[in-house]
N, C-alpha and C positions, 0 to 999 in steps of 0.2 A: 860422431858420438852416437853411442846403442846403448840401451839399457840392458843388453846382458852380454854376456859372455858368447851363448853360442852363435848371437846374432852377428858378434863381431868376430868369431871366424869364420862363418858365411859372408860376411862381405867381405871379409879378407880374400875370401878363396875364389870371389867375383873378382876382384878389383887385379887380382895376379895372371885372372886368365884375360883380363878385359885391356889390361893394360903390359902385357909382356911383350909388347915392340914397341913402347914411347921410352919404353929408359925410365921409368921411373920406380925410384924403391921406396915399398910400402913395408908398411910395421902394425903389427898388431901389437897394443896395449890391455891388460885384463889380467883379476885379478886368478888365483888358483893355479898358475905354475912360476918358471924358474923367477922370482924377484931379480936377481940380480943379473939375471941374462938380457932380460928383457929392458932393464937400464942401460946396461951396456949397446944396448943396438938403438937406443934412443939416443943417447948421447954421441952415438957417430953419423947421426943426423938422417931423417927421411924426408921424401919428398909429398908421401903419404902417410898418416897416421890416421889408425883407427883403432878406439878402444872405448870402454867404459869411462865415465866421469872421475870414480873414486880412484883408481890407479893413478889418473893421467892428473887427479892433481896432488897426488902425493909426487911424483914426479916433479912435478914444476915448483910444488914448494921447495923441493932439494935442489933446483934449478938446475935440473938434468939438461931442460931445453928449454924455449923462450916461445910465447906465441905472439913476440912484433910483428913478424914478417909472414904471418898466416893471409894466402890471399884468397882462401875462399872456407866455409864453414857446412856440414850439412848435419842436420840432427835427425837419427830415425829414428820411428816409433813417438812419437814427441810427444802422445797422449801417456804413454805409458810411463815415460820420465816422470809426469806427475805423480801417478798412482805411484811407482816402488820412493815415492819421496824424494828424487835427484833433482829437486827445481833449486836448491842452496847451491846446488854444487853448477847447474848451469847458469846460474849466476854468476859463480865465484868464476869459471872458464869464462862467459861472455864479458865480461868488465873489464879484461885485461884480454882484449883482441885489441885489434886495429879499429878505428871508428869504423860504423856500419857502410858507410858510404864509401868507403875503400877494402871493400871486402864481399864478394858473394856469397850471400845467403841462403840457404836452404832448408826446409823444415820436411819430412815427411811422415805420413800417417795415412793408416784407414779409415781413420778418424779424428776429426780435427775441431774438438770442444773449444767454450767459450775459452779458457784457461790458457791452454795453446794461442790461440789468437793472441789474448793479448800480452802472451811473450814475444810473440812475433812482432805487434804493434810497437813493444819496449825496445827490443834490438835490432831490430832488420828497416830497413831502407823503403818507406811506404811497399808494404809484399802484394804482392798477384796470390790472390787462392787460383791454381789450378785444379782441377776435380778429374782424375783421370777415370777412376770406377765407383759410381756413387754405390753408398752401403745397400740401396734399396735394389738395383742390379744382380749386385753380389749376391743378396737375399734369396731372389730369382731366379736366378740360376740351379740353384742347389734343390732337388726336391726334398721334402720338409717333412717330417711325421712327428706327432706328438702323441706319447702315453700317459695317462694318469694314471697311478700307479701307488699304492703303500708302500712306504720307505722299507718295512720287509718282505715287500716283493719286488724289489728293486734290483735283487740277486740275479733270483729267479727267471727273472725276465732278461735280463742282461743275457743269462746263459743262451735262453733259447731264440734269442737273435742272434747272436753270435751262429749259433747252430744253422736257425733258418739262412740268413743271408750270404754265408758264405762267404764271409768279410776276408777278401784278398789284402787289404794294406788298410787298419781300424786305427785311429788315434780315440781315446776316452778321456774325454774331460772331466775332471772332477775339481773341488771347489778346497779339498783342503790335503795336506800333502799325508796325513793320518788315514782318509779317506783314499789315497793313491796307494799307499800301503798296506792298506788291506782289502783292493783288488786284488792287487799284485798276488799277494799271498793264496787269495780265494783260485784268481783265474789259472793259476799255474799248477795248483793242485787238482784243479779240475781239465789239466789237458788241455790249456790255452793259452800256449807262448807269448811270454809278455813282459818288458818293463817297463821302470819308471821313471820320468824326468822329471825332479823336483828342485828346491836348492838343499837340498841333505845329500845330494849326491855329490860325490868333488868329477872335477872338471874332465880327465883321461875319459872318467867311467860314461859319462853324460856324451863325450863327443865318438865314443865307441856304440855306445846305444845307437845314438842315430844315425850316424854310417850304416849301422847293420837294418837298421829300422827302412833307410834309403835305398837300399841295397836290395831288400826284399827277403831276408836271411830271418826277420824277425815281423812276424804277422799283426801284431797289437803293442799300440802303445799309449800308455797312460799317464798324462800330463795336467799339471795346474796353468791355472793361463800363464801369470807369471816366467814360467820355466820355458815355455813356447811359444810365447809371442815372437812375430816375424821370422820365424823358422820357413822356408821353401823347401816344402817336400814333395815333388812330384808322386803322380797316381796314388793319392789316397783314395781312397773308394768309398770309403765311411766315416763319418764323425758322430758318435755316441755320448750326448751328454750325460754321462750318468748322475749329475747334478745341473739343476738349473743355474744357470751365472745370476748373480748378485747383481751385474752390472750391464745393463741391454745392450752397451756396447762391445760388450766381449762374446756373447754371443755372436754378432756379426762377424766376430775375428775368431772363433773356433771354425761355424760353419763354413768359413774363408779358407779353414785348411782344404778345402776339399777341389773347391772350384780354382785352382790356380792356370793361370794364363787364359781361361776360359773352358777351361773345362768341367763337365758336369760332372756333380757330386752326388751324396745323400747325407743328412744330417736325422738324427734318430735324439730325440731326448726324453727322459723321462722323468715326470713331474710328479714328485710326492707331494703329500701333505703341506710342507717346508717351502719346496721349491717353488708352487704353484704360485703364492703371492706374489714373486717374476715376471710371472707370466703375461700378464697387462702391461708393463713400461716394455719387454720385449717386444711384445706385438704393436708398441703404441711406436716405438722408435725406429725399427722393421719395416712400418706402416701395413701388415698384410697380416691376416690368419694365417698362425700357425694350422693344419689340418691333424685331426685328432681322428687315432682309429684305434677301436679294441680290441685289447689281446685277449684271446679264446684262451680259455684252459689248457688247454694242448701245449700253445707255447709257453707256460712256466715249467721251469726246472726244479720240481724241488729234491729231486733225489741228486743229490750233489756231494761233496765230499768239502767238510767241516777243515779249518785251520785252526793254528793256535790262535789265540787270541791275541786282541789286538792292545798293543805296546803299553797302554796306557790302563784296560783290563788288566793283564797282567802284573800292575803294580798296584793295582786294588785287590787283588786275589792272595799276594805275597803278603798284602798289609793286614788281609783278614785270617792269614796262617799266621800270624806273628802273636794276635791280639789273640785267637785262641789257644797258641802255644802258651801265652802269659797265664790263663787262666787255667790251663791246666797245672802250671805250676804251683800257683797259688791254692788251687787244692788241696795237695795236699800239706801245706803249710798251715791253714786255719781256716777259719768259716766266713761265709759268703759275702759280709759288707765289707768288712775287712780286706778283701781279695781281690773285689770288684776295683775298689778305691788303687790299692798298690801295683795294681795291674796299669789300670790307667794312669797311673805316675810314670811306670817304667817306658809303655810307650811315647809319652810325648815325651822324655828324655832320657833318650838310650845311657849317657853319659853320667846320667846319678842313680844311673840303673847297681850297679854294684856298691855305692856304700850306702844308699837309706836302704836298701831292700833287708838289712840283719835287724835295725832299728826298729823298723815295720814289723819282723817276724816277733821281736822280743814282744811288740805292745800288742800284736795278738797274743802273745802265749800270755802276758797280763791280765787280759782280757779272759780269758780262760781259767784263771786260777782265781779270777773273783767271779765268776758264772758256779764256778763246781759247788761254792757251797748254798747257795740256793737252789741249786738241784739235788741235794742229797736232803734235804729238810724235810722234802713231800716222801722221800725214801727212810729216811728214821722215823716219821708217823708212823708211816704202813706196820 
């Protein structure tokens, strides 16, 4: 069991080169392609199965396959099954195994919270913690720099690392998938190859990114932790937080892209305004200072090249051409309170926009015809 998609056809694509002279046939489960292919090759039975939770119990409730006779179990990422919500559903798979005691267990992680444990404690067979790479290692290994930074020079800055360092193979973390999107938008305009792994992307496009990302074909890549947790991407060179993580343990699993199988990394973050309040549970759970250096003048970019705006801009911009186009109309139908009021009807409901708006016009032109003769009375004085 994996909490995503690509993570289980990485293990799928381990487990076929690891296991292709024992005879045994493995099956990937998960959601975003063929439904009904991917049944059919479950119901002709494997020796391995590995996929996401949400498939694999739509499957079993249509009783594609049985899990009686399952003689061993292993869950990856198992901190992160929490976080995207799947503890219902490792529930609903673990309840209908085999008793614990006739079955091998397995749990794996980078990090193994309280939460974890005591699933572990609920289904598993008194467990051994093994600790193969503690987080504070991992930590160590990577050399570390921290920028403080204002959230609109956050650009700026970004540019001219990118510039400075020379980033042969960059993953950039960011914290929200709006925020990966309008890198994206930014760094490609400015002549900095790059996409992006979020869950908006469907499945072909995500497992073509990172081929080509693996490959070397594609220099920057810009991920939510979500979308990339346990991903193995050999010679990254750099990890750029362009947001600080919300949660100190994902930090250790960002900077982890870099250092894989022991190899040295560089982890680059920069802390706005926002992000900063992080930066205490990061360092207190790290156990180490972050080391903090300032960026000269030199290295901001500000001469850069502008994008359109970003998705959600753009629908406050369409909303504020709408509301001026209303008042223009009402111009020249009648005068100013009257106009203000019938405007603001039309837009909160496009739908009674065509039959109160004649009703409306008649009770200003009303309105007008008992004003006229108060205003010609100071004019018959004269």
């Amino acid at each position: 069991l994996a909490p995503t998609r690509e993570l289980v056809v990485q293990i799928e694509k381990d487990a076929q080169l690891l296991g292709q002279h024992a005879g045994f046939s493995i099956q990937a489960i998960y959601g975003g392609v063929d439904y009904q292919k991917q049944r059919n090759a479950l119901k002709e039975g494997a020796d391995i199965v590995i996929g996401t939770p949400g498939r694999l119990i739509d499957y079993l409730k249509q009783k594609v396959y049985t899990l009686k006779n399952i003689e061993a179990l292993v869950i990856d990422e198992a901190d992160r099954m929490f976080d995207m919500g799947f503890i219902a559903d490792l529930r609903f798979i673990l309840r209908r195994l085999p008793p614990f005691d006739k079955r091998q267990n397995m749990m794996f992680s980078a990090t193994l919270n309280q939460r974890v444990m005591e699933l572990a404690y609920e289904f598993m067979n008194l467990p051994e913690k093994v600790s193969a790479t503690p987080e504070k290692m991992t930590a160590e290994r990577v050399e570390q720099v921290l920028y403080h930074v204002a959230s609109k020079e956050k650009f700026p800055l970004l540019l001219g690392l990118l510039k400075k360092e020379g980033m042969s193979r960059t993953m950039i973390f960011v914290n929200t998938k709006r925020e990966a999107e309008f890198l994206h938008d930014r760094l490609n305009a400015n002549e900095f190859p790059c996409r992006v792994i979020s869950g908006d992307v469907d499945q072909k496009r995500r497992l073509r990114i990172l081929e080509d990302f693996k490959e070397g074909k594609l220099p920057i890549l810009i991920a939510t932790d979500v979308a990339s947790r346990g991903l193995h991407i050999d010679g990254v060179s750099h990890v750029i937080n362009y947001d600080l993580p919300q949660d100190a343990e994902d930090y250790v699993h960002r900077i982890g892209r870099t250092d894989r199988a022991g190899a040295e990394g560089k982890a680059i973050s920069l802390a706005d305004e926002n992000g900063a309040f992080h930066l205490e549970a990061i360092e207190e759970y790290s156990k180490q200072k972050i080391p903090v250096e300032w960026a000269d003048d030199e290295l901001y970019v500000h001469d850069y090249k502008r994008t359109r705006p970003r998705p959600k801009a753009e629908a406050a911009a369409s909303k504020g051409k709408a509301g001026r186009g209303g008042r223009g109309s009402g111009k020249s139908a009648g005068s100013g309170g009257a106009k203000a009021k019938s405007t603001g009807k039309a837009e909160v409901s496009p739908a009674a926009e065509a039959q109160p708006q004649p009703a409306a016009v008649e009770g200003e032109a009303k309105k007008k015809r008992r004003r006229r003769p108060r205003k010609k009375k100071p004019a018959g004085g004269e």
